[in-house]
Wavefront OBJ file of the C-alpha trace (Angstrom):
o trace
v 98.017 -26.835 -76.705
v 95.604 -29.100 -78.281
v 93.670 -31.714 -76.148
v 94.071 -35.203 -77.657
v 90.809 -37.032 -78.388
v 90.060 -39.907 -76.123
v 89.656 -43.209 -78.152
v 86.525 -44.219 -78.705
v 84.820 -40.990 -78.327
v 81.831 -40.954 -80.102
v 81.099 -44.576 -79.168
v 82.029 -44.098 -75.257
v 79.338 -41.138 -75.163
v 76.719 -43.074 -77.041
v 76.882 -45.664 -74.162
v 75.830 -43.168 -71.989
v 73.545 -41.027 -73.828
v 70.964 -41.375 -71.464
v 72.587 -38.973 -69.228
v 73.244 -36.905 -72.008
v 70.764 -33.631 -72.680
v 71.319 -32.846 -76.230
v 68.837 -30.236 -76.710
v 68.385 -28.258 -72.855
v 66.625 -25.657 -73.904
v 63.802 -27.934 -74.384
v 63.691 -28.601 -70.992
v 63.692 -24.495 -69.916
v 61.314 -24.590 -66.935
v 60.767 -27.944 -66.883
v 63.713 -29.663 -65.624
v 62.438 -30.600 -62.636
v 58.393 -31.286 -63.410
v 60.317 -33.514 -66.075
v 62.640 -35.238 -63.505
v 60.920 -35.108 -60.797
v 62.804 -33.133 -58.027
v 62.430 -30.317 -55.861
v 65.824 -29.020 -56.506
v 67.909 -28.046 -59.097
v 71.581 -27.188 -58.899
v 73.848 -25.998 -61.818
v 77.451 -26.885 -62.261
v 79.312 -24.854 -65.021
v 82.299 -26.523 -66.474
v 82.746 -29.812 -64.592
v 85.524 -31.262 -66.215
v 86.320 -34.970 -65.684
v 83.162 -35.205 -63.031
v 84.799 -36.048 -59.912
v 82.690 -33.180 -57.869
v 79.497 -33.881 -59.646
v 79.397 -37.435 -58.660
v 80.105 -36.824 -54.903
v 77.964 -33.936 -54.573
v 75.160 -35.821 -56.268
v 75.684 -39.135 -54.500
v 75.238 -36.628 -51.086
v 72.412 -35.108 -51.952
v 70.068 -37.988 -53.965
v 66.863 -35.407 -53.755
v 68.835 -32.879 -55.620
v 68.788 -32.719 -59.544
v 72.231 -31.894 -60.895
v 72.981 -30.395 -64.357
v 76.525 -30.017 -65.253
v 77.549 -27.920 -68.435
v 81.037 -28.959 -70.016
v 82.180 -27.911 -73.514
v 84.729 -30.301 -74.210
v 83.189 -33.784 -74.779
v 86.359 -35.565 -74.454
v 86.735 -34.352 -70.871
v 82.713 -34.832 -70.545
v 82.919 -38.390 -71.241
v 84.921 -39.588 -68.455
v 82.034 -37.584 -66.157
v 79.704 -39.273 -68.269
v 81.510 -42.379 -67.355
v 81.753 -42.127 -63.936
v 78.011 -41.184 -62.789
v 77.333 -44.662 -64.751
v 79.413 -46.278 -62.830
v 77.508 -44.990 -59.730
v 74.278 -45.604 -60.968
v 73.271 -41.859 -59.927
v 70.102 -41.564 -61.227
v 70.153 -37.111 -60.025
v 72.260 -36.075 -62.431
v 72.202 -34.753 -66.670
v 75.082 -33.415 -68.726
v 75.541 -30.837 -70.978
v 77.719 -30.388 -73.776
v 77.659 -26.289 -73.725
v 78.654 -23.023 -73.298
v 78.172 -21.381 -69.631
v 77.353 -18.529 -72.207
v 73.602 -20.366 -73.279
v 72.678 -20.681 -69.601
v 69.853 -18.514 -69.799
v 68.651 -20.415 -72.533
v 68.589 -23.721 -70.537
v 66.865 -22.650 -67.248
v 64.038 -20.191 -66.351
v 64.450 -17.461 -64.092
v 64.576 -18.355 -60.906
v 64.520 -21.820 -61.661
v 67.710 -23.152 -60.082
v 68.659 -22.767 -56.457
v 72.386 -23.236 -57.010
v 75.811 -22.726 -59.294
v 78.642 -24.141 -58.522
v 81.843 -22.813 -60.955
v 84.863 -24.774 -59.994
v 88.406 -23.714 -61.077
v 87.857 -21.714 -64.912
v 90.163 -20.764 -67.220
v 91.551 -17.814 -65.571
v 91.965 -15.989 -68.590
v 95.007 -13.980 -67.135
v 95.164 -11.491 -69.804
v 92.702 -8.282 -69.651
v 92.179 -8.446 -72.982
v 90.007 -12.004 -72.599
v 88.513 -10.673 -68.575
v 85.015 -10.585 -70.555
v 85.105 -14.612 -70.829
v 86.101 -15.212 -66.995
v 82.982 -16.674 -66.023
v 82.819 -15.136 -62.910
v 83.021 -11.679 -64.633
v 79.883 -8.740 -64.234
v 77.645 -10.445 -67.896
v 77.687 -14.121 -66.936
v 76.955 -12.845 -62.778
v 73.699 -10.850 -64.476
v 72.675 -13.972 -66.470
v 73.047 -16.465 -63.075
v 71.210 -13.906 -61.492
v 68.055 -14.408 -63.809
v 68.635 -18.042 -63.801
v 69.018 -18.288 -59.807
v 66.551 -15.293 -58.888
v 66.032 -14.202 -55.463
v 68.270 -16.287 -52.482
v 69.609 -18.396 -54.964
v 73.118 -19.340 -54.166
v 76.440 -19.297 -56.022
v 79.770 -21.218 -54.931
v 83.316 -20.353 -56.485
v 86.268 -22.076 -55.719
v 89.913 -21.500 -57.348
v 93.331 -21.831 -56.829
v 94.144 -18.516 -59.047
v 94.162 -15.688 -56.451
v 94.290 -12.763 -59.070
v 91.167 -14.131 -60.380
v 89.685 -14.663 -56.887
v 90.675 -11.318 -56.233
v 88.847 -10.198 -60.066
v 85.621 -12.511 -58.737
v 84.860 -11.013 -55.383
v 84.540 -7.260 -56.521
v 82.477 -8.746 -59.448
v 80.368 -10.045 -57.301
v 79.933 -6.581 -55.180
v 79.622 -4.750 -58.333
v 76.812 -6.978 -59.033
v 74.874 -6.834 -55.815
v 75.946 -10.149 -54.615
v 75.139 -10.650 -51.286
v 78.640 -12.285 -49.604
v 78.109 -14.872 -47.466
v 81.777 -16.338 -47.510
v 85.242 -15.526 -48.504
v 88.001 -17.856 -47.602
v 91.512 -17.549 -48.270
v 92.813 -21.171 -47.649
v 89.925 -23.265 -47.187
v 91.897 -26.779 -46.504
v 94.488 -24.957 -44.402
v 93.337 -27.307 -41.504
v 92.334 -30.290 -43.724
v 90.019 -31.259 -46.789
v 86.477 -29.119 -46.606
v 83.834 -31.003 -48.840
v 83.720 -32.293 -52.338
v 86.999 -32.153 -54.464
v 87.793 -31.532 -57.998
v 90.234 -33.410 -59.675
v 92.463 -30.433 -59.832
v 91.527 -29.763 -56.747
v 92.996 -32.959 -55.190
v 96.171 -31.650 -56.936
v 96.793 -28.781 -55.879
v 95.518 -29.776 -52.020
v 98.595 -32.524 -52.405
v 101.130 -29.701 -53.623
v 99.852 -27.824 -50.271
v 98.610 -25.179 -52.686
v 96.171 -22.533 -51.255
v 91.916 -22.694 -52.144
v 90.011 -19.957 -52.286
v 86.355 -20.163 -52.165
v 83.676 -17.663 -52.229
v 79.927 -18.142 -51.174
v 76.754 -15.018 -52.410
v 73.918 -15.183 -52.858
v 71.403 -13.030 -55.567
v 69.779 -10.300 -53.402
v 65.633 -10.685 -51.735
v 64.113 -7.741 -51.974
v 62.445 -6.415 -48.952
l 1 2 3 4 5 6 7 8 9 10 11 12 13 14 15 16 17 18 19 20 21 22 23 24 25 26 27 28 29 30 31 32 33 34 35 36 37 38 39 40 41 42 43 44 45 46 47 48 49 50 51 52 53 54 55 56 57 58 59 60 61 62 63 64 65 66 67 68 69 70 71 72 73 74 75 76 77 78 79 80 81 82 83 84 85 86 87 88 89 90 91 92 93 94 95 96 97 98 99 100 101 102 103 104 105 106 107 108 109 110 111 112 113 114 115 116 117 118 119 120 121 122 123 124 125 126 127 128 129 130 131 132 133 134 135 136 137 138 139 140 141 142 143 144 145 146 147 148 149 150 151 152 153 154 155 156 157 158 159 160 161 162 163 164 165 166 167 168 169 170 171 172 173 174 175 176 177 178 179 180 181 182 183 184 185 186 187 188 189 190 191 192 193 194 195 196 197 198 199 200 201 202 203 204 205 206 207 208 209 210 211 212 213
């Protein structure tokens, strides 16, 4: 099914092109020298925004770049981190598939990937972003102790994510079947609001890229 596009699309994003990055890979190990923070956290595909704002109204010392491909999702992110006047956080209109040519190795401390397309069928596994290629190019991106979060409310593809993350030398730090069981646990997505209404099951998994010794 096609997404309709939002009214006013073009013009809504030009009002806030300033938190717009139109060409990233200009900024590849630079990002924060350019922004000036210590810290720089990734989120891939943040939809409407909802998780990016909270997490970066949190954590004001933290830079936040947040990759979306659809711009007429994007906007209403772009939207909302205006309306908070968060000055921590830049948007993306890309592919998870051109991180590596965003962000140096080892220069981000953090990924966050937040309920993805699924992509049920085993003929499409290879664009799961939580399959074994996209874990090897966070791993360059993150580099030693760098952290990655996963949350989903698909269990097959939990299921699918956790060996990939084994077969990739992930170090687990968390695996949690149903992680509002006893009430909400951190930042929300809008989906994720959702399904915690419909008393749907989260799953979350926590690694981290491996330190040598």
């Amino acid at each position: 099914m096609r997404m309709r596009r939002k009214p006013n699309l073009a013009a809504r994003m030009e009002r806030n092109a300033h938190l717009l990055v139109k060409e990233p890979a200009q900024f590849r190990g630079q990002w924060l020298d350019t922004f000036g923070y210590s810290e720089l956290r990734v989120e891939l595909g943040c939809g409407k925004g909802r998780f990016t704002v909270e997490t970066a109204k949190n954590e004001p010392d933290v830079l936040f770049v947040a990759l979306e491909k659809t711009a007429s999702v994007m906007v209403i992110a772009l939207e909302r981190t205006a309306a908070e006047n968060l000055r921590n956080v830049r948007f993306v209109n890309a592919y998870a598939d051109d991180s590596t040519d965003y962000f140096a190795p080892g220069e981000v401390s953090r990924i966050y990937i937040n309920f993805c397309d699924p992509w049920p069928s085993n003929r499409h596994a290879k664009r799961r972003l939580t399959g074994h290629w996209f874990l090897e190019c966070y791993k360059k991106i993150l580099g030693p102790g760098g952290e990655l979060h996963f949350k989903t409310d698909n269990f097959p593809l939990f299921e699918f994510s956790v060996n990939e993350f084994k077969l990739s030398n992930l170090d687990i730090v968390e695996v949690v079947h149903d992680l509002h069981r006893n009430g909400p646990v951190g930042v929300m997505t809008d989906y994720e609001q959702r399904f915690f209404d419909l008393g749907m099951p989260i799953f979350r998994c926590s690694a981290k890229v491996h330190k040598a010794t």
